[in-house]
C-alpha positions as a Markdown table, in Angstrom:
| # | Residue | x | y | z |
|---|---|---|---|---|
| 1 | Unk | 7.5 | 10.4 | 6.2 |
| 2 | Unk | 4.2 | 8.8 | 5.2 |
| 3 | Unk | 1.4 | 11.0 | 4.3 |
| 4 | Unk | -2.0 | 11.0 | 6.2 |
| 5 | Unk | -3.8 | 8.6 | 3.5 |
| 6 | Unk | -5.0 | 5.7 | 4.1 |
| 7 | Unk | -1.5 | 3.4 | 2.2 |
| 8 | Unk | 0.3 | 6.1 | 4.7 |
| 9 | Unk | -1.2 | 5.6 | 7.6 |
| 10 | Unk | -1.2 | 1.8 | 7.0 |
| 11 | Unk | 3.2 | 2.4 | 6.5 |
| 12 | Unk | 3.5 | 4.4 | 9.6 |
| 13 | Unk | 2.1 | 1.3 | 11.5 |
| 14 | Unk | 3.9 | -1.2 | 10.2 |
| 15 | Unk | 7.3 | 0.7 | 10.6 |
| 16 | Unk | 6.7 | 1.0 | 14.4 |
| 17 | Unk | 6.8 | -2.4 | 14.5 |
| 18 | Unk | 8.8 | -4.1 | 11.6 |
| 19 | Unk | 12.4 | -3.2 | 10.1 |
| 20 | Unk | 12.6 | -0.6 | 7.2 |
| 21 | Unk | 13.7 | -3.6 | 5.0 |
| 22 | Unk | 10.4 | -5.6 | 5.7 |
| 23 | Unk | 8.3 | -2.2 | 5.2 |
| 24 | Unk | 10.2 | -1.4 | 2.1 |
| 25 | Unk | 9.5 | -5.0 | 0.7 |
| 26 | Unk | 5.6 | -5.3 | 2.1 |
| 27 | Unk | 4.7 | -2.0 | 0.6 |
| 28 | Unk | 6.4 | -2.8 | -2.9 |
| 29 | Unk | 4.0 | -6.7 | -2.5 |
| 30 | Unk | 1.0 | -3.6 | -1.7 |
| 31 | Unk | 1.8 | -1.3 | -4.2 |
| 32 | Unk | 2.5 | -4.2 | -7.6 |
| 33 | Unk | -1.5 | -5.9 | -6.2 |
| 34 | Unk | -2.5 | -2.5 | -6.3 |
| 35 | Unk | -1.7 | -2.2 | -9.8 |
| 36 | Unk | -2.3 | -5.9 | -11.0 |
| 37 | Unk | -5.7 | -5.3 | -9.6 |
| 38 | Unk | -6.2 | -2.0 | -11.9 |
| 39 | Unk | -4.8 | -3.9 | -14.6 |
| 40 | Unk | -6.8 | -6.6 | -14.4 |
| 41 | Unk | -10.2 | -5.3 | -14.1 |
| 42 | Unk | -9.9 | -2.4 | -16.6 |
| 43 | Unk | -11.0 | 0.3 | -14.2 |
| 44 | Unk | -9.7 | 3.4 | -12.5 |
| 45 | Unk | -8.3 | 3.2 | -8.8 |
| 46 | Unk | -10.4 | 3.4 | -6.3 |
| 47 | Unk | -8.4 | 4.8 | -2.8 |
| 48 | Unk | -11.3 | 3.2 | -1.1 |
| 49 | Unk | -10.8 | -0.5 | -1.8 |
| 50 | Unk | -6.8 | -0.1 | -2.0 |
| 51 | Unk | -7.1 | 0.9 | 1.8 |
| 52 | Unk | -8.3 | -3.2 | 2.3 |
């Protein structure tokens, strides 16, 4: 399943308590303000601040 990162562990927790549809759709909303936020300030990611 998830891996033991800090976007996994945060996955694993929500599907123990939310239907695979809702997980499916939060961590798509995650991933895309992940990536607008890379886009957006020009810079490389940064694991650390994407676990926020």
């Amino acid at each position: 399943m998830a891996q033991d990162t800090s976007l996994g562990r945060w996955a694993r927790r929500l599907s123990e308590r939310a239907h695979k549809n809702i997980v499916v759709v939060a961590l798509a909303a995650k991933l895309a303000r992940i990536i607008w936020a890379v886009l957006h300030k020009d810079r490389g990611f940064d694991p650390a601040i994407a676990a926020a």
